[in-house]
C-alpha positions as CSV (number, residue, x, y, z in Angstrom):
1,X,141.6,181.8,54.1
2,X,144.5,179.7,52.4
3,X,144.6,176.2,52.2
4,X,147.5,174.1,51.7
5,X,147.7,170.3,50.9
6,X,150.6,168.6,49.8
7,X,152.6,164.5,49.4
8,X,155.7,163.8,49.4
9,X,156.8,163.7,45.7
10,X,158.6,160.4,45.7
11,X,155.5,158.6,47.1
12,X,153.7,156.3,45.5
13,X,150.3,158.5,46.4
14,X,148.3,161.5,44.8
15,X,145.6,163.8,45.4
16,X,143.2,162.7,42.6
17,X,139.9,165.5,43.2
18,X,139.7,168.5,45.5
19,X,136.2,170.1,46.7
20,X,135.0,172.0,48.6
21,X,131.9,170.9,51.2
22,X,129.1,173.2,52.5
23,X,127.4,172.6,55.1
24,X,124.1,171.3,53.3
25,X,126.3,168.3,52.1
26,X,127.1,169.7,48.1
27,X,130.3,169.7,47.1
28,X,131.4,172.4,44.9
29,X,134.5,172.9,42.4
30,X,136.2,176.2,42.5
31,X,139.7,176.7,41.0
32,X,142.9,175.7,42.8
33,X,146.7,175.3,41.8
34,X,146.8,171.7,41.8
35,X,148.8,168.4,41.2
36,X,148.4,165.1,42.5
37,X,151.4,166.6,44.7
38,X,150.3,169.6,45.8
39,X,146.9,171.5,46.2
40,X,146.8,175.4,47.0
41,X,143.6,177.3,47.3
42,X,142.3,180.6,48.5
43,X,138.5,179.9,50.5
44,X,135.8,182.2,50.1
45,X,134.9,182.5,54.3
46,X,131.3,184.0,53.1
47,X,130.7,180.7,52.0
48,X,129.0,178.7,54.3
49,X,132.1,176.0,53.4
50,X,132.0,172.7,56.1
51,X,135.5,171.6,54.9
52,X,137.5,170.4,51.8
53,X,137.4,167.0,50.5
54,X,140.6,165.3,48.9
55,X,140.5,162.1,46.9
56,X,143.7,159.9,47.3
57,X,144.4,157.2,45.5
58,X,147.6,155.6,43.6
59,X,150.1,158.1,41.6
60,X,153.3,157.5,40.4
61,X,156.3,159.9,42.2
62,X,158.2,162.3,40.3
63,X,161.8,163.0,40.3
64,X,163.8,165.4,42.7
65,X,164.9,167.3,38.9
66,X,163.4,166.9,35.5
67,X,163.9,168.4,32.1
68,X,160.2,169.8,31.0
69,X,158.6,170.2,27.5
70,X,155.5,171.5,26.1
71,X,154.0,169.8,23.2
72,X,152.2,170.3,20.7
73,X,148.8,172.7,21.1
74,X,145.2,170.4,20.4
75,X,142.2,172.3,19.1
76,X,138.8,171.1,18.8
77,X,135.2,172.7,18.4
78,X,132.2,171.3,19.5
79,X,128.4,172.5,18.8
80,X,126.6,169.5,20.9
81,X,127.6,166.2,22.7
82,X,131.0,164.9,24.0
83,X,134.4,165.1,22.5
84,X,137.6,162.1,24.0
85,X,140.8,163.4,23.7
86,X,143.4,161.3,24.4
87,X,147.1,162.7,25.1
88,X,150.0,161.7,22.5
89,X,153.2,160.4,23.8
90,X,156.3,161.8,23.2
91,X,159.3,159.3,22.5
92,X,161.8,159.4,25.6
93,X,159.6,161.5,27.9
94,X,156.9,161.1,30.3
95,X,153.6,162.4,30.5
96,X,153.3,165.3,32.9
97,X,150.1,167.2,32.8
98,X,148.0,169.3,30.0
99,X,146.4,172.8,30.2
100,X,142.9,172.3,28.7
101,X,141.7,176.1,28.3
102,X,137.7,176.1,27.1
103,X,136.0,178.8,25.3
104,X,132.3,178.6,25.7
105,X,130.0,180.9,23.4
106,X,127.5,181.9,26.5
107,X,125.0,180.9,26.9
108,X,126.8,177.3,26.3
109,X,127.6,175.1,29.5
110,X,130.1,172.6,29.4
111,X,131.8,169.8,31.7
112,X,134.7,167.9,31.8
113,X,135.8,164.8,33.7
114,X,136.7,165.3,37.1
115,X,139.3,162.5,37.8
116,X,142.9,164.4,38.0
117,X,141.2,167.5,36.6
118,X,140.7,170.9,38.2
119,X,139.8,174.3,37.4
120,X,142.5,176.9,38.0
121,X,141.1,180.2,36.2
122,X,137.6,181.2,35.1
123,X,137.1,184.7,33.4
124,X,134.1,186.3,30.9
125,X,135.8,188.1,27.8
126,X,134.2,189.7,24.5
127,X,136.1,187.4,22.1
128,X,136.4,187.7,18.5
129,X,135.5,184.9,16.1
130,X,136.1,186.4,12.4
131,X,134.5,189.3,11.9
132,X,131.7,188.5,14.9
133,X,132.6,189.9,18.5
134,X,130.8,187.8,21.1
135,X,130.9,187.1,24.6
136,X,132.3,184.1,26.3
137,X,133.4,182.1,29.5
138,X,137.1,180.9,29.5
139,X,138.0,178.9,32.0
140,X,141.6,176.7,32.4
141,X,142.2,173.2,33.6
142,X,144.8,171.2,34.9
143,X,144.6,167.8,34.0
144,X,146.7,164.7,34.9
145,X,144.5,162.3,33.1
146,X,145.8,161.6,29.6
147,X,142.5,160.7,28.6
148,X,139.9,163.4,28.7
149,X,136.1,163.8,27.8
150,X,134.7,167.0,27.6
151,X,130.8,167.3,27.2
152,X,129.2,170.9,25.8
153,X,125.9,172.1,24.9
154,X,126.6,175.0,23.1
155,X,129.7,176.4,21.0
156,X,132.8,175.1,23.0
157,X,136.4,175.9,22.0
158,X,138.8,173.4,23.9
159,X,142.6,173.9,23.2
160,X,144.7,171.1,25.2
161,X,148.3,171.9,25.8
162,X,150.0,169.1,27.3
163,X,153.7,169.1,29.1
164,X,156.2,166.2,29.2
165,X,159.2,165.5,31.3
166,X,162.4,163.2,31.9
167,X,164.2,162.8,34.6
168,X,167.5,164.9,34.4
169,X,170.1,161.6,34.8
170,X,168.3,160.4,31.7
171,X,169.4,163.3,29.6
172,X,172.7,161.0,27.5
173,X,171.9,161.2,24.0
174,X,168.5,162.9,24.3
175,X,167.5,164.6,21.1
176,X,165.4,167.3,22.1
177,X,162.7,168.6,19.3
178,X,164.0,172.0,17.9
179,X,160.7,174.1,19.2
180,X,160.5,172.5,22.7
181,X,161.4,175.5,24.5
182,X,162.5,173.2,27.3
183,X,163.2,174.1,30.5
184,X,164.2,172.4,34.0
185,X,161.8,171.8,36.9
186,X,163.3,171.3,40.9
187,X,160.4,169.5,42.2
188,X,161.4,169.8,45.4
189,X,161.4,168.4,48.8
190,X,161.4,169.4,53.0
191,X,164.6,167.3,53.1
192,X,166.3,168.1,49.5
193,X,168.8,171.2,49.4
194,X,169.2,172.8,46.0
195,X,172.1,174.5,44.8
196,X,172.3,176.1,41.2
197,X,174.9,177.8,39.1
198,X,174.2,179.8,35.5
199,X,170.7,179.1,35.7
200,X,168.0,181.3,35.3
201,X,165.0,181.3,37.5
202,X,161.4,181.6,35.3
203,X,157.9,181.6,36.0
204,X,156.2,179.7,32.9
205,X,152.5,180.3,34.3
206,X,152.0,177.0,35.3
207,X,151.5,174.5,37.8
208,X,153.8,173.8,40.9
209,X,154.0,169.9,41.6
210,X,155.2,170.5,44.9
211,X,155.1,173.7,47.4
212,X,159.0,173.9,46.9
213,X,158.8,173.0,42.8
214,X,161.3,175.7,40.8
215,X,161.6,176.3,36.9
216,X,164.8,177.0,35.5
217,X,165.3,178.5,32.0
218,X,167.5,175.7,30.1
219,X,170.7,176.3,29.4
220,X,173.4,173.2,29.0
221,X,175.6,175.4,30.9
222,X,173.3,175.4,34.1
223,X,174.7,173.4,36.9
224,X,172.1,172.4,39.5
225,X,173.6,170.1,42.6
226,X,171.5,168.6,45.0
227,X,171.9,167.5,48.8
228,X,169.7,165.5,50.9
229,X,169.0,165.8,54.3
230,X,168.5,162.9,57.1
231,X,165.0,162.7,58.1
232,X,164.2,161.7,61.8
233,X,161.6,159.3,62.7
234,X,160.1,159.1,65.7
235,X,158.2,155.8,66.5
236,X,154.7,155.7,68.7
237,X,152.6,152.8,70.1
238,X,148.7,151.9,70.8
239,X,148.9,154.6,73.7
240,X,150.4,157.5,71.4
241,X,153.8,157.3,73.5
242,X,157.0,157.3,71.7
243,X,158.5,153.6,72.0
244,X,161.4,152.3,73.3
245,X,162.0,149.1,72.9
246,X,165.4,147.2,73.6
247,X,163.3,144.1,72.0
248,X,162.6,145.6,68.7
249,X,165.4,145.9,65.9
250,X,165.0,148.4,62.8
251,X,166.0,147.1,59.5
252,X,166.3,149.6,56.8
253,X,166.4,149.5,52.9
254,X,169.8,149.5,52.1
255,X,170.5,146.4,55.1
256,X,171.2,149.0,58.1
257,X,170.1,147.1,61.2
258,X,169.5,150.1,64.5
259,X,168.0,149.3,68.0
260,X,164.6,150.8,68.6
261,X,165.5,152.8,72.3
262,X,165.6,156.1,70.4
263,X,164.8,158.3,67.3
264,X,166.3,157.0,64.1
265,X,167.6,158.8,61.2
266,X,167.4,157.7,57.5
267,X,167.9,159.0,53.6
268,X,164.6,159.4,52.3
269,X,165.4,159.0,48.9
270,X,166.6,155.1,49.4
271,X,165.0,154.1,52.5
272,X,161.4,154.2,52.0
273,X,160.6,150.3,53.0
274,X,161.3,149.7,56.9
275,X,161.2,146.6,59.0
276,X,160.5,146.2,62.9
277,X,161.6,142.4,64.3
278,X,160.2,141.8,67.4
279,X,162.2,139.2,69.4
280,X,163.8,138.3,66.3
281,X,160.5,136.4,65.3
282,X,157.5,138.7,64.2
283,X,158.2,141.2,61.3
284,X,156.3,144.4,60.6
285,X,156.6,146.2,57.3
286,X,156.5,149.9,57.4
287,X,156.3,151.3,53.9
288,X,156.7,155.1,53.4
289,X,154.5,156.1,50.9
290,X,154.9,159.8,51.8
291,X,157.5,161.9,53.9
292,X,156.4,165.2,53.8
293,X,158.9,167.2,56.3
294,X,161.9,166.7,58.2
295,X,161.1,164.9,60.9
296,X,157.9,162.3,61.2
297,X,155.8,160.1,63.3
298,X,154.9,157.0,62.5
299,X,152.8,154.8,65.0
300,X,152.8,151.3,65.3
301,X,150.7,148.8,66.7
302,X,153.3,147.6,70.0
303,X,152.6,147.6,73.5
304,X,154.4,148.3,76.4
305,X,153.7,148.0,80.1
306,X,152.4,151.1,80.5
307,X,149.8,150.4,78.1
308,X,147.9,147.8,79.9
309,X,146.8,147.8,84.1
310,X,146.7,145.2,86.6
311,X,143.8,144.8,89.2
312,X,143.5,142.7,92.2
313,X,140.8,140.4,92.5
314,X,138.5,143.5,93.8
315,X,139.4,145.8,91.0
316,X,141.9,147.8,92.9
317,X,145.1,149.1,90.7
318,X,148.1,146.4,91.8
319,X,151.7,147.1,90.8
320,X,153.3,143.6,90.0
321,X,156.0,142.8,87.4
322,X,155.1,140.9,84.7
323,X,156.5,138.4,82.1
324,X,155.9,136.8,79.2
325,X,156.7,133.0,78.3
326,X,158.3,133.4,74.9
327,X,158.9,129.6,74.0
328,X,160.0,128.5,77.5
329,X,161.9,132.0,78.3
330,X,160.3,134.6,80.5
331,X,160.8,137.8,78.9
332,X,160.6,140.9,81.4
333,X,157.4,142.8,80.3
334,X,158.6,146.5,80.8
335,X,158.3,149.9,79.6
336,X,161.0,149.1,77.4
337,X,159.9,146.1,76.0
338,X,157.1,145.8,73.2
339,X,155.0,143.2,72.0
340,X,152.8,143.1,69.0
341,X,148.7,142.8,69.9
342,X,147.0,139.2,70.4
343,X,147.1,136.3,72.9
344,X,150.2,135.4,75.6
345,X,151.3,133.1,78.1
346,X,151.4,136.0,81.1
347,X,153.3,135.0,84.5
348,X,153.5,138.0,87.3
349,X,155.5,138.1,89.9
350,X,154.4,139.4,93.3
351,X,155.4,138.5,97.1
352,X,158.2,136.6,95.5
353,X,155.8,134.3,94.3
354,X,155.9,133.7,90.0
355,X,152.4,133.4,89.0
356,X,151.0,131.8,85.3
357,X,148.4,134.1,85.1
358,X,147.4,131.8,81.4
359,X,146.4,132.8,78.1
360,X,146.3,136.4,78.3
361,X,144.9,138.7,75.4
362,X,147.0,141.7,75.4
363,X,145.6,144.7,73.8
364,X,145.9,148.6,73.9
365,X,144.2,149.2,77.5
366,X,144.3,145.6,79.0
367,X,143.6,144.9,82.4
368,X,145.0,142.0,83.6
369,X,143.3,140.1,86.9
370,X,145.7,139.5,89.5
371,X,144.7,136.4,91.9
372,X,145.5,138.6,94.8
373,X,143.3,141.0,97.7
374,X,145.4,144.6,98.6
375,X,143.9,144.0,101.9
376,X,142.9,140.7,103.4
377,X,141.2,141.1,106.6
378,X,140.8,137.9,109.3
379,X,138.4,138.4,111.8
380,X,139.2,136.3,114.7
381,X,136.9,134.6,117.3
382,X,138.1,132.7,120.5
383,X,134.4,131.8,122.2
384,X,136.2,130.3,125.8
385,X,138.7,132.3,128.0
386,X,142.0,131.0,128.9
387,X,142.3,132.1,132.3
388,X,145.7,132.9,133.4
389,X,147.9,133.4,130.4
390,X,148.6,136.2,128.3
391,X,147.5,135.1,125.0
392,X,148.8,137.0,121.7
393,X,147.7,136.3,118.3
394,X,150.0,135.6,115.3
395,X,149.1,135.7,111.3
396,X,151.8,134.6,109.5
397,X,151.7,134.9,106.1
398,X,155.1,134.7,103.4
399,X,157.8,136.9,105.2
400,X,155.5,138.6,107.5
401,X,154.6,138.5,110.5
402,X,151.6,139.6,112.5
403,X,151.2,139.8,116.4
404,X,148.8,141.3,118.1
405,X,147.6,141.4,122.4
406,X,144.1,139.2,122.2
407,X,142.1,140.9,124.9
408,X,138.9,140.0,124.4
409,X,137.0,137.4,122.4
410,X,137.4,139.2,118.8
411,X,140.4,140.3,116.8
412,X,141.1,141.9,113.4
413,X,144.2,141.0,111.7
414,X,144.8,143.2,108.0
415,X,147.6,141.7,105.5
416,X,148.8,142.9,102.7
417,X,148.9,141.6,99.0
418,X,147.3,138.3,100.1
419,X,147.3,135.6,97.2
420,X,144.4,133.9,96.2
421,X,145.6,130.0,96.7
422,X,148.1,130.6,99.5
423,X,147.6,129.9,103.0
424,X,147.6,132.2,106.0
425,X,148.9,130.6,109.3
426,X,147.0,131.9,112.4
427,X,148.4,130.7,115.5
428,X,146.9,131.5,118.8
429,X,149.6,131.9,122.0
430,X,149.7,131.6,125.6
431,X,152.5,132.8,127.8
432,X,154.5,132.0,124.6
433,X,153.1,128.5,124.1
434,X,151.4,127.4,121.0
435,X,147.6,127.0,122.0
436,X,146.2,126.8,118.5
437,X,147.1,126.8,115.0
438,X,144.8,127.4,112.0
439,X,146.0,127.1,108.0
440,X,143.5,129.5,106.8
441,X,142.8,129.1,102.7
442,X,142.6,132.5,100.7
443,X,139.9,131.8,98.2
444,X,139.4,134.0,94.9
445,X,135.8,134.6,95.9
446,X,134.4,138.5,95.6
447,X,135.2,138.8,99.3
448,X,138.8,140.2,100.9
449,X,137.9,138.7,104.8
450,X,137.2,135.5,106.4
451,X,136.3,134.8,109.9
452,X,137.9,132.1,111.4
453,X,137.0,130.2,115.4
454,X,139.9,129.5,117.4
455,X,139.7,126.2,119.8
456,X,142.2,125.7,121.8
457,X,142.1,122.7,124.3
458,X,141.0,123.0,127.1
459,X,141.1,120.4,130.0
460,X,138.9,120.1,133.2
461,X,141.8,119.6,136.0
462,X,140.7,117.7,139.5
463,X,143.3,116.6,141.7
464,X,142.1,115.0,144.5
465,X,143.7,113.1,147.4
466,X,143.2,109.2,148.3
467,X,140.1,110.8,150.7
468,X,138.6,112.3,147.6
469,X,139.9,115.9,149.0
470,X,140.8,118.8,146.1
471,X,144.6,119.3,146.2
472,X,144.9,123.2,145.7
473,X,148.5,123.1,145.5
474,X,148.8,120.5,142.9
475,X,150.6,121.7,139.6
476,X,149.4,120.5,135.5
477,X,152.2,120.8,133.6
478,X,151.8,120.6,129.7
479,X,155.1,122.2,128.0
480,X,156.3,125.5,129.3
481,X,152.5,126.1,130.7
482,X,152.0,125.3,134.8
483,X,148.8,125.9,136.5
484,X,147.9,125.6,139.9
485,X,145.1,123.5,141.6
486,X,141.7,122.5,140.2
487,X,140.2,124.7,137.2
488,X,139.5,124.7,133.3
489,X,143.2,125.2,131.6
490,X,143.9,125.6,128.1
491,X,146.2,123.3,126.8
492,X,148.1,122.8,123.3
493,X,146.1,121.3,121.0
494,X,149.1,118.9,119.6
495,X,149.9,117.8,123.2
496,X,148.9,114.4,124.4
497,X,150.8,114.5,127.6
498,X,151.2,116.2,130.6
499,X,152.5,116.3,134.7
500,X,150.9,116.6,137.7
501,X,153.3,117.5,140.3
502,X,152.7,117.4,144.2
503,X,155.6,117.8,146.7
504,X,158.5,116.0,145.2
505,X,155.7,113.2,143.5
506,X,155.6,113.4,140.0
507,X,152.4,112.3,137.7
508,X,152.6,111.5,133.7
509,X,148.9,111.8,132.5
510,X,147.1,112.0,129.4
511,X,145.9,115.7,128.3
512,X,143.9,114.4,125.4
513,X,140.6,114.7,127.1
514,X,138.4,117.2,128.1
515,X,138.1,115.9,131.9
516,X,141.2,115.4,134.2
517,X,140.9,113.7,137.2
518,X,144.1,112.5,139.2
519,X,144.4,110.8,142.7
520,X,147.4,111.6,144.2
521,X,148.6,109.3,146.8
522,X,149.1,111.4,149.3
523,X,146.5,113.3,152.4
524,X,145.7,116.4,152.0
525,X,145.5,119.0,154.6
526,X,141.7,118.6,155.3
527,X,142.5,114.4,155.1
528,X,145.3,114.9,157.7
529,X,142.8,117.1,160.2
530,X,140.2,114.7,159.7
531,X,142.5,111.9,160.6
532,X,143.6,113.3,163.9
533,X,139.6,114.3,164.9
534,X,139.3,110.6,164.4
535,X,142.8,109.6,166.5
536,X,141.4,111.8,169.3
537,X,138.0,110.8,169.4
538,X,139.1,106.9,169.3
539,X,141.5,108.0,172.3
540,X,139.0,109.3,174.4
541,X,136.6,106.3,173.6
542,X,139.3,104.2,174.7
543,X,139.8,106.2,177.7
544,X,136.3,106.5,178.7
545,X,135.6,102.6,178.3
546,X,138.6,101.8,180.7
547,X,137.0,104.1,183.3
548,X,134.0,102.7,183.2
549,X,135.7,99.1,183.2
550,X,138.0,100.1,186.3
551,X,135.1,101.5,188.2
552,X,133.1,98.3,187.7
553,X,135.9,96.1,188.7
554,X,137.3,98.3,191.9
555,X,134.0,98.4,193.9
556,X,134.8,96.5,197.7
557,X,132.4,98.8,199.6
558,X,134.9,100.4,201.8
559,X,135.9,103.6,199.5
560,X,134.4,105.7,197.4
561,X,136.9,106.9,194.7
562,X,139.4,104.5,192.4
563,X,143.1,105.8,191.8
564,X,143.9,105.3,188.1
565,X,147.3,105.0,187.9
């Protein structure tokens, strides 16, 4: 299989070893067209190859065109031990890389320094050294290093030929040595368009810097023009989700200032150092070491609402809106706002009701708790009857309002998005009348219900007449409630006063306690019977002892009857 591996050539990093790793753990060296760029290789498959390994570290970018020299070849022989060979500079130009091609007598082993150095070629040859054929192992090397050790046991040949470069634009009054053979390398870019004129494609034999790196034969009349191409960059947060955030401004390199709500498009070749302001406070460098296409992705560390839940006290899922106290100004915590990780004064918003939630720390995958129950259930108990009235029970709680028929002696009443803190209002009704009222505190316990007792008032009423008799027709009258003759009532609890109404007599009396007797000045049915039982039976006593008083004073012993006239 082909592998491919390459940086941006304007960054500021490089690929500094390539290996290959089987599955026991060794790594192994096999050879690769390679720069600190770029690395190309073909992988054996019948190799029981685990992956490749790249080392990355710090390396200088090169420019988009370059004029290119080779130098001078280096030869040395070695027998036994190690040989350094360092690199010579070459006034005006910049080191580029050397081919180090070793010739080892076999059965001679040798080994170089790995650091910016790979093999690209390895072949066995019958050689010829005077008049002596012999075979040998020739293998090539890249190197980057300008500083080289090479270590053999055995005849080694080692013939280094480095390469130098400066950047075209450098080219005034360059004096170019008269056997340079110089020619002009494109290095190359996704986002830089090339277009040439009397030039002369070659292929020197050696390495690319880049997957898009040309050689040109050099000719002064070769005219080589160059175009660069906007690169997009798309921006992602802690959750992988591309931002948008109307709170985050995008300063560029060169002072261009751009809203984060979309895509952005820059110059690669002067805009490689990036600011994000958040709020116009916090500032968050974004260097690009290496833009290696068109378009890229770069992910930051900002959070949006979506990023972070909100329970209830329960841990159900709660949809509230939330903001953050930004020095004294709530700040709307959207989808389209983002903040940086760490600690924030939180306030949510729910029922109407703005809520400081505190010192919250707001990280990728939050969950904030919400003083508040989905579902609050109050279960209702009223242990004494009312007799008589139609009671109904009412929750009232923010805007809403509960009713519900009481019919027996328990009730369930369900509200919604109940805040911890707040107070429920239960108020218990009869015929309309308040009976009862009950401010009900919702704690921020583990529990969503509470059971609350309802007792009303309720009064003992005995009317009675001046003979002690029960008046059935007499009415108690407390507010818009009337009940008629004797019997346990409930009353409003806030009322202290009442009537008692007979005929067209009317009674003020105190409802305050449990027992209610009244004496009404007046006879009651039974009292007016038994007063005309008594009129009658006095009459005929009256009657009876003036008979018996005529008869005693009549008697003259001529008669036997008396007239009573």
């Amino acid at each position: 299989m082909d592998f491919i591996a390459y940086l941006d050539p304007l960054s500021n990093l490089g690929i500094t070893s390539v290996s290959l790793v089987l599955y026991n753990g060794t790594f192994i060296t096999v050879p690769v067209n390679y720069s600190p760029k770029y690395v190309s290789m073909n992988i054996n498959c019948s190799l029981p190859v685990y992956g490749v390994y790249l080392g990355l570290g710090g390396y200088q970018p090169y420019p988009p065109e370059a004029l290119v020299i080779p130098g001078s070849n280096m030869t040395y022989t070695l027998t036994q031990g190690s040989q350094n060979i360092t690199i010579p500079t070459v006034p005006g130009f910049n080191y580029l890389f050397s081919l180090i091609r070793i010739i080892s007598i076999l059965p001679a082993s040798v080994s170089i320094g790995s650091y910016l150095t790979v093999p690209i070629n390895t072949e066995y040859s019958s050689i010829n050294i005077g008049s002596i054929s012999t075979y040998a192992r020739i293998t090539t090397y890249v190197t980057y290093s300008s500083n080289i050790q090479v270590t053999a046991n055995g005849t080694t040949y080692v013939i280094v030929t480095p390469y130098y470069y400066v950047p075209i634009n450098n080219l005034q009054n360059m004096i170019l040595p008269a056997t340079s053979q110089p020619m002009i390398m494109l290095t190359g870019a996704p986002w830089i368009n090339y277009s040439i004129s009397n030039c002369t494609v070659i292929n020197p034999g050696i390495p690319e810097i880049t997957p898009w790196t040309e050689y040109l034969l050099y000719d002064p009349k070769c005219t080589v023009n160059m175009s660069i191409k906007q690169i997009t960059i798309s921006f992602v947060g802690e959750s992988l989700q591309e931002l948008q955030c109307n709170n985050v401004f995008l300063v560029t390199q060169d002072g261009a200032t751009m809203n984060l709500v979309s895509n952005v498009t820059i110059n690669p070749i002067y805009n490689r150092e990036l600011y994000l302001v958040i709020n116009g406070m916090k500032t968050i460098p974004i260097i690009l070491s290496s833009i290696p296409t068109q378009s890229i992705t770069i992910h930051v560390p900002l959070i949006t609402r979506r990023d972070i839940s909100t329970k209830d006290l329960l841990g159900n899922s709660v949809n509230t809106v939330l903001y953050i106290n930004d020095n004294g100004t709530l700040t709307l915590f959207t989808n389209n706002t983002c903040i940086y990780p760490g600690d924030y004064d939180v306030y949510a918003l729910m029922n109407g009701e703005l809520m400081n939630l505190g010192i919250e720390s707001i990280t990728q995958g939050s969950s904030l708790s919400i003083p508040v129950f989905l579902n609050y259930t109050i279960n209702v108990v009223l242990p004494q009857e009312c007799p008589g009235l139609n009671l109904e029970l009412v929750v009232k709680y923010g805007d809403e309002r509960y009713v519900t028929p009481l019919l027996g002696s328990n009730e369930q009443v369900s509200i919604k998005d109940a805040l911890a803190g707040n107070y429920a209002q239960v108020e218990l009704l009869g015929n309309g009348t308040l009976l009862y009222q009950y401010a009900l505190l919702i704690n921020n316990e583990s529990s969503n219900e509470a059971t609350i007792t309802l007792s009303p008032h309720i009064i003992n009423f005995v009317p009675i007449d001046l003979l002690g008799s029960e008046l059935p027709t007499a009415v108690l009258n407390v507010g818009n409630l009337y009940y008629v003759g004797p019997g346990k009532y409930c009353v409003p609890t806030n009322s202290t006063v009442g009537m008692v109404i007979y005929g067209n007599d009317i009674y003020i009396v105190n409802v305050t306690k449990n027992n209610l007797y009244v004496r009404i000045w007046t006879l009651g049915p039974l009292g007016i019977k038994t007063l005309l039982i008594i009129f009658v039976l006095l009459t005929l006593l009256v009657l009876i002892m003036g008979i018996l008083r005529g008869l005693e004073g009549g008697k003259d012993g001529s008669g036997d009857y008396v007239i009573i006239k």
